[in-house]
SELUM-520315 format. One record per residue: residue number from 1; residue in three letters; z, y, x of N, C-alpha, C in turn. Coordinates in nm, 3 decimals. Layout:
N
<site><n>NUM</n><res>ala</res><n_pz>Z</n_pz><n_py>Y</n_py><n_px>X</n_px><ca_pz>Z</ca_pz><ca_py>Y</ca_py><ca_px>X</ca_px><c_pz>Z</c_pz><c_py>Y</c_py><c_px>X</c_px></site>
...
***
This chain:
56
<site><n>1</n><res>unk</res><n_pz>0.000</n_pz><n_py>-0.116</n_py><n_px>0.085</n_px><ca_pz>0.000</ca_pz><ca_py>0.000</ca_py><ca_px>0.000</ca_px><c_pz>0.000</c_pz><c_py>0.123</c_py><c_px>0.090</c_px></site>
<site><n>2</n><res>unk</res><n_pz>-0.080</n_pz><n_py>0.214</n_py><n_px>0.042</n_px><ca_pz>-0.085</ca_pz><ca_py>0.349</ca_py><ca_px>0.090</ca_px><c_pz>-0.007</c_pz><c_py>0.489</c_py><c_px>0.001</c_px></site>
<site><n>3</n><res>unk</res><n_pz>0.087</n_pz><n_py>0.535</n_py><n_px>0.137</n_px><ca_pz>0.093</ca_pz><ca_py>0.711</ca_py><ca_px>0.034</ca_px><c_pz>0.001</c_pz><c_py>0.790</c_py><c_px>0.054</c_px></site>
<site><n>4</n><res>unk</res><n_pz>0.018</n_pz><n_py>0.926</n_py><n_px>0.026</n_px><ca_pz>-0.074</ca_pz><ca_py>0.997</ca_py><ca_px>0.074</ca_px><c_pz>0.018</c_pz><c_py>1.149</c_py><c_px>0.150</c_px></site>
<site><n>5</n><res>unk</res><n_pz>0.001</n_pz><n_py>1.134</n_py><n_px>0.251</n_px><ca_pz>0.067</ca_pz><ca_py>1.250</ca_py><ca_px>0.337</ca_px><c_pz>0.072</c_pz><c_py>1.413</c_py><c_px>0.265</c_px></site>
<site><n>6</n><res>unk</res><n_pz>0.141</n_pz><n_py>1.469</n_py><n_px>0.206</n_px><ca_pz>0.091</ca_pz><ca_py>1.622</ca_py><ca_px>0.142</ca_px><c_pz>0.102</c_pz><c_py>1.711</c_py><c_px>0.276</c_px></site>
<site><n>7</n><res>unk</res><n_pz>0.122</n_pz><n_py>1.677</n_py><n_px>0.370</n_px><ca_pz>0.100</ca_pz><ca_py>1.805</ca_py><ca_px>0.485</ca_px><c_pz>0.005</c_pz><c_py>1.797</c_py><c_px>0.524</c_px></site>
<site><n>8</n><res>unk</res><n_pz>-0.021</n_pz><n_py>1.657</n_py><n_px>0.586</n_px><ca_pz>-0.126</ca_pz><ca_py>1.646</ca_py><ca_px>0.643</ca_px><c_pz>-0.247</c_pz><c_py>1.589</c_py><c_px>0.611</c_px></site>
<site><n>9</n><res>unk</res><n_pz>-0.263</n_pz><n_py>1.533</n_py><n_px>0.468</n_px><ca_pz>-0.334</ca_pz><ca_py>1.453</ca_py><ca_px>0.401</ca_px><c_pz>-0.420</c_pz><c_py>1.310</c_py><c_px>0.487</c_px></site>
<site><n>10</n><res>unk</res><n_pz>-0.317</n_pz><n_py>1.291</n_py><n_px>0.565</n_px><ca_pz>-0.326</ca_pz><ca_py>1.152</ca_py><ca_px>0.576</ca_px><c_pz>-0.267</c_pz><c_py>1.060</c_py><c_px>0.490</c_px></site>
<site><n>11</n><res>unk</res><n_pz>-0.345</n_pz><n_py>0.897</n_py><n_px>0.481</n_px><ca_pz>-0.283</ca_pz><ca_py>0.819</ca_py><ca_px>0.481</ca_px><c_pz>-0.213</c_pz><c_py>0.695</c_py><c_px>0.553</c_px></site>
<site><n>12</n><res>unk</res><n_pz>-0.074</n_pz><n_py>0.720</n_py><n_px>0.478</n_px><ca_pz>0.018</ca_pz><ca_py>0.631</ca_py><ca_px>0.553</ca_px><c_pz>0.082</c_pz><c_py>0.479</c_py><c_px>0.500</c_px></site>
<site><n>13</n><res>unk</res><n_pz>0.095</n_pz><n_py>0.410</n_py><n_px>0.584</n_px><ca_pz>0.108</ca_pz><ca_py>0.248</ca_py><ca_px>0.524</ca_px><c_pz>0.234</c_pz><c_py>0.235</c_py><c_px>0.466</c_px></site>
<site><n>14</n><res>unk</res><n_pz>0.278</n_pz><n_py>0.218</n_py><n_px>0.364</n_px><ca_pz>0.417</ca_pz><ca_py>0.221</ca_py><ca_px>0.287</ca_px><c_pz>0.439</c_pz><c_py>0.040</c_py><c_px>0.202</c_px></site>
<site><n>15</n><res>unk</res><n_pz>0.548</n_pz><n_py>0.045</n_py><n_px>0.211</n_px><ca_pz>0.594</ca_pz><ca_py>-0.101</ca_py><ca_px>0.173</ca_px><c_pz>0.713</c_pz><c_py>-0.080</c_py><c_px>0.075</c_px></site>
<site><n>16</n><res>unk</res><n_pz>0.729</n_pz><n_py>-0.134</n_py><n_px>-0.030</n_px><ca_pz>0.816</ca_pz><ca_py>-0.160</ca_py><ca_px>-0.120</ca_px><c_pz>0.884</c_pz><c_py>-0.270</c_py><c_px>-0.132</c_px></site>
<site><n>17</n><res>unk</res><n_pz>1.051</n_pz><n_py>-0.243</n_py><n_px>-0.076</n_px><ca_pz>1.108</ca_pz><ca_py>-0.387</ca_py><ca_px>-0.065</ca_px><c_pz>1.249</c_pz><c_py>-0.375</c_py><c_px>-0.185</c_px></site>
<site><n>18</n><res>unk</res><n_pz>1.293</n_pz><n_py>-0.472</n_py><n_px>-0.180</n_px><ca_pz>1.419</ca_pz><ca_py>-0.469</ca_py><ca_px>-0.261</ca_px><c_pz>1.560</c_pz><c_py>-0.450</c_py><c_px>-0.121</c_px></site>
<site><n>19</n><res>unk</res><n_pz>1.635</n_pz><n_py>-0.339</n_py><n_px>-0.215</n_px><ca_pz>1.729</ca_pz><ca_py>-0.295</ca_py><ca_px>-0.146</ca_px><c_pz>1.853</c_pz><c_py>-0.374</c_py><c_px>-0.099</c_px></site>
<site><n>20</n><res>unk</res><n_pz>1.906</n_pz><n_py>-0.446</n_py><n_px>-0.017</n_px><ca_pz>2.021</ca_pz><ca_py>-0.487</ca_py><ca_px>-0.007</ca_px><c_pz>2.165</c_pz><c_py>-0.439</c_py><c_px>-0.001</c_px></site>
<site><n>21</n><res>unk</res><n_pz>2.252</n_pz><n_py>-0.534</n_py><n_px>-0.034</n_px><ca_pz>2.383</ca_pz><ca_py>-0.454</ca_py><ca_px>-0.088</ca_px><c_pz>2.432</c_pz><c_py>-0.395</c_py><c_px>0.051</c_px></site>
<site><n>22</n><res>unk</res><n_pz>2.381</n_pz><n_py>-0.469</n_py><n_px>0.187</n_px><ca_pz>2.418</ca_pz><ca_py>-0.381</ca_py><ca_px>0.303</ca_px><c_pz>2.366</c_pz><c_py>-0.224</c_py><c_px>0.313</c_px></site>
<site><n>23</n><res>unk</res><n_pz>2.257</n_pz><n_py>-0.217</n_py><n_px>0.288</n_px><ca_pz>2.211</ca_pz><ca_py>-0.128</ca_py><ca_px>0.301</ca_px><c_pz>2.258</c_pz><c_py>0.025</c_py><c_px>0.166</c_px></site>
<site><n>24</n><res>unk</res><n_pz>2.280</n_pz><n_py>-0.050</n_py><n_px>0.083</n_px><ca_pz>2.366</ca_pz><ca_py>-0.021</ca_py><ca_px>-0.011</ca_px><c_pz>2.487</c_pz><c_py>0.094</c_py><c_px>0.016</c_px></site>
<site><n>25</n><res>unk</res><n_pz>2.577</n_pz><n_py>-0.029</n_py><n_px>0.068</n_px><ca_pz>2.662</ca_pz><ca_py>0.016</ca_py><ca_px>0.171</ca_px><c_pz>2.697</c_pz><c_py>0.193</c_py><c_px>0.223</c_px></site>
<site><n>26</n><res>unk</res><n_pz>2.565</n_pz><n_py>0.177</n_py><n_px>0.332</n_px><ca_pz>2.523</ca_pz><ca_py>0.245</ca_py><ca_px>0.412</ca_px><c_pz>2.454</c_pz><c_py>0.361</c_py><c_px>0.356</c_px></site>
<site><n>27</n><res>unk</res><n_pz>2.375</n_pz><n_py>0.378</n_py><n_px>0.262</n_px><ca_pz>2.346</ca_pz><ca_py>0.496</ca_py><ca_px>0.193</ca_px><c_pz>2.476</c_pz><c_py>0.622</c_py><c_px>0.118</c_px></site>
<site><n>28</n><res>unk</res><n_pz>2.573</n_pz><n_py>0.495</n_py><n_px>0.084</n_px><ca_pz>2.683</ca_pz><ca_py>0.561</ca_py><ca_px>0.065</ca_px><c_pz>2.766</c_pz><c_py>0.637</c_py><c_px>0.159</c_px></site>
<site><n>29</n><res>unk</res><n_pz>2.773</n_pz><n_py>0.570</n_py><n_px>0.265</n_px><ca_pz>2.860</ca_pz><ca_py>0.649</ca_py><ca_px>0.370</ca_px><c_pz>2.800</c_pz><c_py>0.788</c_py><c_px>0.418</c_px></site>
<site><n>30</n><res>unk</res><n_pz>2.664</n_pz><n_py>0.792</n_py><n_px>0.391</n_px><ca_pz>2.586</ca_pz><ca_py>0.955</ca_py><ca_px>0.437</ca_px><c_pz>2.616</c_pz><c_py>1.045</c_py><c_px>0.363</c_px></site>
<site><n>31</n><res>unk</res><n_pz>2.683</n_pz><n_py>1.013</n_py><n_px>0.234</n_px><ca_pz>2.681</ca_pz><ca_py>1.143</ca_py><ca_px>0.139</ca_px><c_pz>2.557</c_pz><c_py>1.227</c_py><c_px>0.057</c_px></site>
<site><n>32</n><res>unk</res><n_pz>2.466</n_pz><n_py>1.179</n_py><n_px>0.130</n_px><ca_pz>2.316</ca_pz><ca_py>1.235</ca_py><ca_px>0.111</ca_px><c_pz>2.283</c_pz><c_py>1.286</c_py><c_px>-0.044</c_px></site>
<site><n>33</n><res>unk</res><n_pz>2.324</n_pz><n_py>1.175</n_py><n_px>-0.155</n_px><ca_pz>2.294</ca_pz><ca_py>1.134</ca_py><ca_px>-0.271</ca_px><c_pz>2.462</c_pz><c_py>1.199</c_py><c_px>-0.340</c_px></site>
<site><n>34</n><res>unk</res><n_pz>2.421</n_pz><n_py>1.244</n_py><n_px>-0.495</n_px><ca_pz>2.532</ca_pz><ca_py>1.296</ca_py><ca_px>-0.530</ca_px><c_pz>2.551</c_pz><c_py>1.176</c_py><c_px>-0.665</c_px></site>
<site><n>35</n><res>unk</res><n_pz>2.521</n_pz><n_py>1.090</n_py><n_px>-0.621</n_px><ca_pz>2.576</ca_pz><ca_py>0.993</ca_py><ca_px>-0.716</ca_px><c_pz>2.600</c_pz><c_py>0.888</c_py><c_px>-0.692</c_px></site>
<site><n>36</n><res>unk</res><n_pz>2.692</n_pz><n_py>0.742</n_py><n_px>-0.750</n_px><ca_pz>2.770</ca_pz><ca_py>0.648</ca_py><ca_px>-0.674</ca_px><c_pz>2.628</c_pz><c_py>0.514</c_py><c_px>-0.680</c_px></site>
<site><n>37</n><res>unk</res><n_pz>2.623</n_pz><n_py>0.508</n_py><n_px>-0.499</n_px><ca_pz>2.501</ca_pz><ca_py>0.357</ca_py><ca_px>-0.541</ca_px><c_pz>2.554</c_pz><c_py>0.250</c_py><c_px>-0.591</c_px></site>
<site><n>38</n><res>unk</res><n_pz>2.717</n_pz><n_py>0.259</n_py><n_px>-0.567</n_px><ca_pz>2.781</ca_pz><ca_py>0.120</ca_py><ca_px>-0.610</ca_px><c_pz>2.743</c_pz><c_py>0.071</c_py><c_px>-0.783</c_px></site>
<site><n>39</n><res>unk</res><n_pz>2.716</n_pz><n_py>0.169</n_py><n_px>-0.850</n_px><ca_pz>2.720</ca_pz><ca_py>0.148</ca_py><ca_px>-0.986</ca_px><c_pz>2.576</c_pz><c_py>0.085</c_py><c_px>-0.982</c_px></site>
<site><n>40</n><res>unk</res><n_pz>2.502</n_pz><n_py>0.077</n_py><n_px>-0.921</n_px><ca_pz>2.337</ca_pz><ca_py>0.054</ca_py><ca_px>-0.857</ca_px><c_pz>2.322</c_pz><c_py>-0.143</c_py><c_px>-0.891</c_px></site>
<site><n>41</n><res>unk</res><n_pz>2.469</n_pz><n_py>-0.134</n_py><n_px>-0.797</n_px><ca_pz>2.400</ca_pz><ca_py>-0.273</ca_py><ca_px>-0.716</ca_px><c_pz>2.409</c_pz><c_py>-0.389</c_py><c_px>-0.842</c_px></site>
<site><n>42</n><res>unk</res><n_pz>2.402</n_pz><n_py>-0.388</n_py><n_px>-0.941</n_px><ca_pz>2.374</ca_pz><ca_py>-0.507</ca_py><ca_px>-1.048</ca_px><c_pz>2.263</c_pz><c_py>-0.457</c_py><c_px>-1.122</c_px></site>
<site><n>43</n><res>unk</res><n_pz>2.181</n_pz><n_py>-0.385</n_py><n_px>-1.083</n_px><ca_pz>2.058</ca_pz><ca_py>-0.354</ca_py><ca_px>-1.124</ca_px><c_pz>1.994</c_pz><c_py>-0.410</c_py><c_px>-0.990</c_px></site>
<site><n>44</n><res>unk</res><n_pz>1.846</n_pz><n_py>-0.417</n_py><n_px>-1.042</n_px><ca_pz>1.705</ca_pz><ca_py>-0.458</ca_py><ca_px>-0.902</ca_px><c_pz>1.687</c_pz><c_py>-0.315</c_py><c_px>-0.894</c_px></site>
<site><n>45</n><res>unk</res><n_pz>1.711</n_pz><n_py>-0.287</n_py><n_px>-0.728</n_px><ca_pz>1.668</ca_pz><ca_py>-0.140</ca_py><ca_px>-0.745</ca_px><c_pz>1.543</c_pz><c_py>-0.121</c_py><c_px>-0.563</c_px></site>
<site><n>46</n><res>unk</res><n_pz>1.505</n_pz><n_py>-0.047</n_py><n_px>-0.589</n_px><ca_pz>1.406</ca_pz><ca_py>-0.112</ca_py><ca_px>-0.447</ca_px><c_pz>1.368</c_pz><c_py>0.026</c_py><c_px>-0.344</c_px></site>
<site><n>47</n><res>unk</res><n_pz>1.324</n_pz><n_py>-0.005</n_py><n_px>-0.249</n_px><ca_pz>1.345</ca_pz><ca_py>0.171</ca_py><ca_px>-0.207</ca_px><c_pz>1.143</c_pz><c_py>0.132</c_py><c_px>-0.166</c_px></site>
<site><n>48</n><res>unk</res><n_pz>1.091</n_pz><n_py>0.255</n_py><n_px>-0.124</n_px><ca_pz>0.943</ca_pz><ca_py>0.256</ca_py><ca_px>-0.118</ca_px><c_pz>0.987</c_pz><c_py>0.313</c_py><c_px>0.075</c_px></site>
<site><n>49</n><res>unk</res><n_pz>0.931</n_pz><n_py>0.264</n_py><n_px>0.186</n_px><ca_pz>0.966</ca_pz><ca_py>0.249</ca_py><ca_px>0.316</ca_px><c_pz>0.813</c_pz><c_py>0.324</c_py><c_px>0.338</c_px></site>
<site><n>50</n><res>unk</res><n_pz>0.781</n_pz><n_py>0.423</n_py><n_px>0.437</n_px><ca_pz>0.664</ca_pz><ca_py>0.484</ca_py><ca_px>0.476</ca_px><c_pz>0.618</c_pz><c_py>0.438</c_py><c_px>0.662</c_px></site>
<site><n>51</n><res>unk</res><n_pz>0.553</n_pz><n_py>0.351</n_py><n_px>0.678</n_px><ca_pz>0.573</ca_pz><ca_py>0.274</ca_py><ca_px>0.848</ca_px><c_pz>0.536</c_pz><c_py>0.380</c_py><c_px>0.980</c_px></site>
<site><n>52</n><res>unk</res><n_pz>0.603</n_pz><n_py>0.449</n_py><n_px>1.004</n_px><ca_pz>0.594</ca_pz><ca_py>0.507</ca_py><ca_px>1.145</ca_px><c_pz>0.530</c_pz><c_py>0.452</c_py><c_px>1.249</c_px></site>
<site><n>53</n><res>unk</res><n_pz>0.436</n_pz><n_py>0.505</n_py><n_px>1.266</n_px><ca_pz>0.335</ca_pz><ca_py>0.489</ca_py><ca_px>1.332</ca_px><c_pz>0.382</c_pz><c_py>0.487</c_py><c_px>1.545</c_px></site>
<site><n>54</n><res>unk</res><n_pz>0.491</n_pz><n_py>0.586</n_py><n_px>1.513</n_px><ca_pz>0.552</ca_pz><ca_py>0.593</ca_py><ca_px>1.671</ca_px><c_pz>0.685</c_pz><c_py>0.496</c_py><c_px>1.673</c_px></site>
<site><n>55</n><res>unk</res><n_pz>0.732</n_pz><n_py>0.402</n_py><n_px>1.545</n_px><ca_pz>0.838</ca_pz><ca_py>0.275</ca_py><ca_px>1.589</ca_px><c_pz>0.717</c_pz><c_py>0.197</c_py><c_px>1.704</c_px></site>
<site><n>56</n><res>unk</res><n_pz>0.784</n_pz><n_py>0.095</n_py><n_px>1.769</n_px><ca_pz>0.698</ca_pz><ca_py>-0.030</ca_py><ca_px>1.823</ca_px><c_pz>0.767</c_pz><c_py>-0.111</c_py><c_px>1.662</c_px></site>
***
């Protein structure tokens, strides 16, 4: 699957996986989000991942 870049109008390779309760976890501890993921995790909830081209 492809997004489509709005800065640069490239496209980029994106993958849709299902979220794990570790990772779960870990979204919580950033604060990032103003709402609790714990209430999340008995739902399928999945995050959309965009592949960086500069990871190896």
């Amino acid at each position: 699957m492809y997004v489509l870049n709005k800065i640069t109008g490239e496209k980029q390779a994106a993958t849709i996986t299902k979220i794990a309760a570790v990772e779960i976890s870990q979204i919580n501890k950033t604060k990032r989000f103003d709402f609790n993921w714990n209430k999340e995790k008995n739902f399928h909830v999945y995050k959309l991942a965009v592949e960086d081209k500069e990871e190896p």
